[in-house]
N, C-alpha and C positions, 0 to 999 in steps of 0.2 A: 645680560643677567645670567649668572652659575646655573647651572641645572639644581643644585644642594636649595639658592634661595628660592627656588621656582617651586621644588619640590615641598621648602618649609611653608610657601606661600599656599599652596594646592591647600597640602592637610591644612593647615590654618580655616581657609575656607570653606572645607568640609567639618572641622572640627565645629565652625562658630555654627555652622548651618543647622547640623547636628544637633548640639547644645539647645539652641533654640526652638527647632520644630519638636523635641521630647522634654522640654519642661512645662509645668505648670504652675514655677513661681515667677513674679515678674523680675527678680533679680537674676535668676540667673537665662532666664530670654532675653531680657537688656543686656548679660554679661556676653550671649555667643551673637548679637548685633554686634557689638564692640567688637570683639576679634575676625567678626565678617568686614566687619568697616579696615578695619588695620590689616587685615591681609591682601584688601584687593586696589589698594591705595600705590605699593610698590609695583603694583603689575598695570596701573593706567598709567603710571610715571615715570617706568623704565627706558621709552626710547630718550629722557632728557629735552623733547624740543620743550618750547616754550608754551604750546599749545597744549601738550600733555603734562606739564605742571599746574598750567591754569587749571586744569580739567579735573586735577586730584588734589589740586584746593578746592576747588566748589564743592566737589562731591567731599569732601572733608567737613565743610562749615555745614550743609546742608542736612548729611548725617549726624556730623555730633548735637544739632539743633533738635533732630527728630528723635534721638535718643534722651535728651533732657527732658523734653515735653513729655514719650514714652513713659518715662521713670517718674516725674514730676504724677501726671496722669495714676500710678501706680499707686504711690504714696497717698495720693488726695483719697482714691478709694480706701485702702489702708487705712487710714486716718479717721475715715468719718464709718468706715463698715468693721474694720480689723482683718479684712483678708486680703491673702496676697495669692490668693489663687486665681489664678487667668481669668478662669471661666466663670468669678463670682465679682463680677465688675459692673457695680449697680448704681452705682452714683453719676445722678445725668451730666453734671459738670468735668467728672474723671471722662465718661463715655466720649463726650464733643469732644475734650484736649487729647486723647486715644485715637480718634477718626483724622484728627488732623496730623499729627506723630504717622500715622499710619501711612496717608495719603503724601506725604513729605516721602516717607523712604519709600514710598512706589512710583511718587511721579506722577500721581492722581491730579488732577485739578482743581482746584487753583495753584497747587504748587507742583508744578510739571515743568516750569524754566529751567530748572538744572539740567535737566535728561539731555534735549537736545544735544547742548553742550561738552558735558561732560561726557557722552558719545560719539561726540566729533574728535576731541582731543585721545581717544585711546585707540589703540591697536583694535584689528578685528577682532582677535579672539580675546579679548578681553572687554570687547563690545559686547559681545554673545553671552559672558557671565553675568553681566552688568543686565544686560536684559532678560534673563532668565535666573541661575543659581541664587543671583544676588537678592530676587524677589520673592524667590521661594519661602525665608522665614515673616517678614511684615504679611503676607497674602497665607500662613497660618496662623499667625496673632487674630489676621481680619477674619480668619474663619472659624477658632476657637470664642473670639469673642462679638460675633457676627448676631447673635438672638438680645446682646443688650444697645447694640449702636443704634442709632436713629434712622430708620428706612427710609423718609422724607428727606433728608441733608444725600445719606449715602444716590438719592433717585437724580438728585440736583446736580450734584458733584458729577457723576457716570455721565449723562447726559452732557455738560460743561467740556468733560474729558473727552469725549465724542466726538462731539461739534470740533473744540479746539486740536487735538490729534488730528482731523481730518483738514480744517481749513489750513493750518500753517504748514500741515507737509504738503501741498499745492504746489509752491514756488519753488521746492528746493531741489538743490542740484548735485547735493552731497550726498552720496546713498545712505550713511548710518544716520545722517539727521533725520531721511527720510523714514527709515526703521524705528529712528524711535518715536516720534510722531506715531508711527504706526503700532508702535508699543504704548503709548498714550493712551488712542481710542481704543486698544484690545480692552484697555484696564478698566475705561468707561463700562462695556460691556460685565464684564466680571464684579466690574462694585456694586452695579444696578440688581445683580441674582441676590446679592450674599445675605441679604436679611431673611429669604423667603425661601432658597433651594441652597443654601451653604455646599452641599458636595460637587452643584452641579460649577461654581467657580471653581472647585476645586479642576473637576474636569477641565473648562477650560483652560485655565491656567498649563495644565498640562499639553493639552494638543498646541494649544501656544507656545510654547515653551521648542515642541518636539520640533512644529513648521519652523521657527524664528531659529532652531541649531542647523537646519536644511541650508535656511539660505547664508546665515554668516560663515556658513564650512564653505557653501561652493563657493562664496561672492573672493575667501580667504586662498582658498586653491586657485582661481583664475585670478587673483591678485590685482581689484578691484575694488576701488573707494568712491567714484564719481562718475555720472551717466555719460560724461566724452570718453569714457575711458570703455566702457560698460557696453560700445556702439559699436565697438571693434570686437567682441570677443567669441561673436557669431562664426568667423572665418576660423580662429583662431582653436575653440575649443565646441564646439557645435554641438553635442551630448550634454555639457555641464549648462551649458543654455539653454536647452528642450529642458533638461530638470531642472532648471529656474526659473521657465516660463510657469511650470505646472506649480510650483510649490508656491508663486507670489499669488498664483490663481486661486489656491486653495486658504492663501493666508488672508486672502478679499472676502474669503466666505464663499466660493460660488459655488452651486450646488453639488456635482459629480465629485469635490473634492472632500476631503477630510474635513475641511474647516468651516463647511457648511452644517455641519454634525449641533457642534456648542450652541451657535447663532440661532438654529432652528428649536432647539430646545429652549434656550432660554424664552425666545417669541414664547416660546408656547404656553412656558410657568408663567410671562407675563400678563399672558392672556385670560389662565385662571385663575389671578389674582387679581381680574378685573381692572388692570391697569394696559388698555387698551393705547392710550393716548403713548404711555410712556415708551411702549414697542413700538409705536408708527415712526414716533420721533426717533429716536437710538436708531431704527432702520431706514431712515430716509438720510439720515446723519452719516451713516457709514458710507451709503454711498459717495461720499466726497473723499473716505480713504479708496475706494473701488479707483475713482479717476488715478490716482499716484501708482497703483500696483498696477496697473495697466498699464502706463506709463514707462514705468519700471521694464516688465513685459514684453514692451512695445522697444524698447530701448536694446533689449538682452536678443531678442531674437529676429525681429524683422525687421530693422536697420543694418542692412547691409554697406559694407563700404563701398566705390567714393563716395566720402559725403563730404559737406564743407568743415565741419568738427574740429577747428585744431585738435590734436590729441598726437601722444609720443608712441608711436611701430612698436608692438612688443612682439619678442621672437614666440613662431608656435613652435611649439613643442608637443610631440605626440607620447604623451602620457595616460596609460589608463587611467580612467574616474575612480576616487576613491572609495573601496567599498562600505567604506561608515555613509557617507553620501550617497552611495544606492542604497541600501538599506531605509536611510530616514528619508530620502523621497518618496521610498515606494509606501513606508507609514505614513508621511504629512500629507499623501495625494489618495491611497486606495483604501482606509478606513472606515468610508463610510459605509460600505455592504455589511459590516459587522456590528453598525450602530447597535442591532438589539441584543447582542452581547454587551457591549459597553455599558448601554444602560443599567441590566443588572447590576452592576457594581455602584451606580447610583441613588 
């Protein structure tokens, strides 16, 4: 790909991104969906295989579906209230077909089968937009229109997402299948707040976002797809693996790291909202994504070679670490000493 189409692709998806998190009619937030859809379609499909075609069809059919309903969704309010403003979306029939539209372009569940998928079929760094920039505008729709959806479906859904994020990345041995899985159950988490603490998903959203660009930059620098591969890169690169271990740690939730911050607050709103049952579960749930990141982990740093592993000798090469990569390890790992700043802004 030209550096010119790469670059008309970039603004493209900043422009649609744009467009959508600053309006408040639903025509033109469906209109910068659409150009987020069509700009990051050329960048899953560029290397030509077969795999990455498949992969910008699905995520093709699957969007243009979620954007019909979106709109459709739209209309019906429209129709039976007269407004087209976002955040005046009062009709319980628009609300259900909105939560569903929603949970489609996030990958929420029950519609979470594309993700894997279409993550396996793209390049790394376009893995990393696809799980982050790409969900940045439907996770402000869900937060502008977060006080008219149903709390009971949204507690169902998060929980489902949980469970399911955590049990099916278990087996697997591809590391972006396993990411997105792990972008799955993040999502459970975040849809379970959004009725009750709307900025605190926002929150997460973002330390999510910041951990999950840590690891597809280094997993993309040590040029690395699959745990045979992932067993060797201890010898190889020994820095970008301590700052793997630490950020997959923090991506688990566990305490000392940054990513124990969201998980702990959210417990907590769930707690004074008297929904005791729903945090025990969400938190006994995640520990089945805890096993995969450890795993991961376990893979990146204390698996030294020989091992029996087929896997192909990559040359080391002694290169400094990149410094956008120090930088966003030392955010997605030491944030948590400033949690009561952070919270201010919540």
């Amino acid at each position: 790909m030209t550096p010119q189409a790469k670059l008309i692709f970039t603004s493209s998806l900043i422009l649609g991104t744009t467009i959508t998190i600053s309006s408040n009619h639903w025509i033109t937030a469906w209109a910068g969906l659409e150009i987020n859809t069509l700009a990051i379609l050329p960048l899953i499909a560029k290397s030509h295989h077969p795999r990455a075609i498949e992969a910008a069809t699905k995520y093709f059919l699957t969007q243009a579906t979620a954007s019909a309903l979106l709109l459709f969704s739209a209309m019906m309010n429209a129709w039976y209230t007269g407004q087209w403003d976002i955040t005046q979306l009062t009709h319980p029939t628009a609300c259900l077909i909105l939560t569903s539209a929603l949970a489609m372009k996030l990958g929420l569940a029950p519609f979470h089968f594309w993700f894997p998928e279409v993550l396996q079929g793209s390049p790394l760094t376009t893995a990393l937009l696809l799980s982050t920039l790409m969900k940045f505008p439907p996770m402000t729709l869900l937060f502008m229109t977060s006080p008219s959806l149903n709390p009971t479906l949204l507690t169902y859904m998060a929980i489902l997402s949980t469970a399911l994020g955590g049990w099916m990345g278990l087996n697997q041995t591809q590391i972006r299948k396993i990411l997105a899985f792990s972008s799955i159950s993040h999502l459970g988490w975040m849809a379970i707040i959004v009725s009750y603490h709307p900025k605190l998903t926002l929150l997460n959203f973002y330390l999510y976002s910041l951990i999950t660009a840590t690891v597809f930059l280094t997993l993309n620098t040590i040029k690395t797809s699959k745990l045979s591969t992932l067993m060797t890169t201890w010898t190889k690169t020994p820095a970008l693996s301590t700052m793997l271990l630490l950020t997959l740690l923090s991506l688990a939730g566990l305490p000392p790291m940054t990513g124990f911050l969201p998980k702990w607050l959210i417990i907590q709103e769930l707690t004074k909202q008297s929904m005791v049952a729903a945090a025990i579960t969400i938190s006994l749930l995640s520990l089945l994504s805890l096993f995969f990141y450890l795993r991961l982990a376990y893979c990146a740093t204390i698996t030294l070679p020989p091992h029996t592993t087929n896997h192909m000798k990559q040359w080391r090469v002694s290169k400094p670490t990149p410094s956008a990569i120090a930088i966003l390890t030392t955010t997605s790992t030491m944030l948590l000493p400033i949690s009561p700043l952070i919270l201010t802004t919540v």
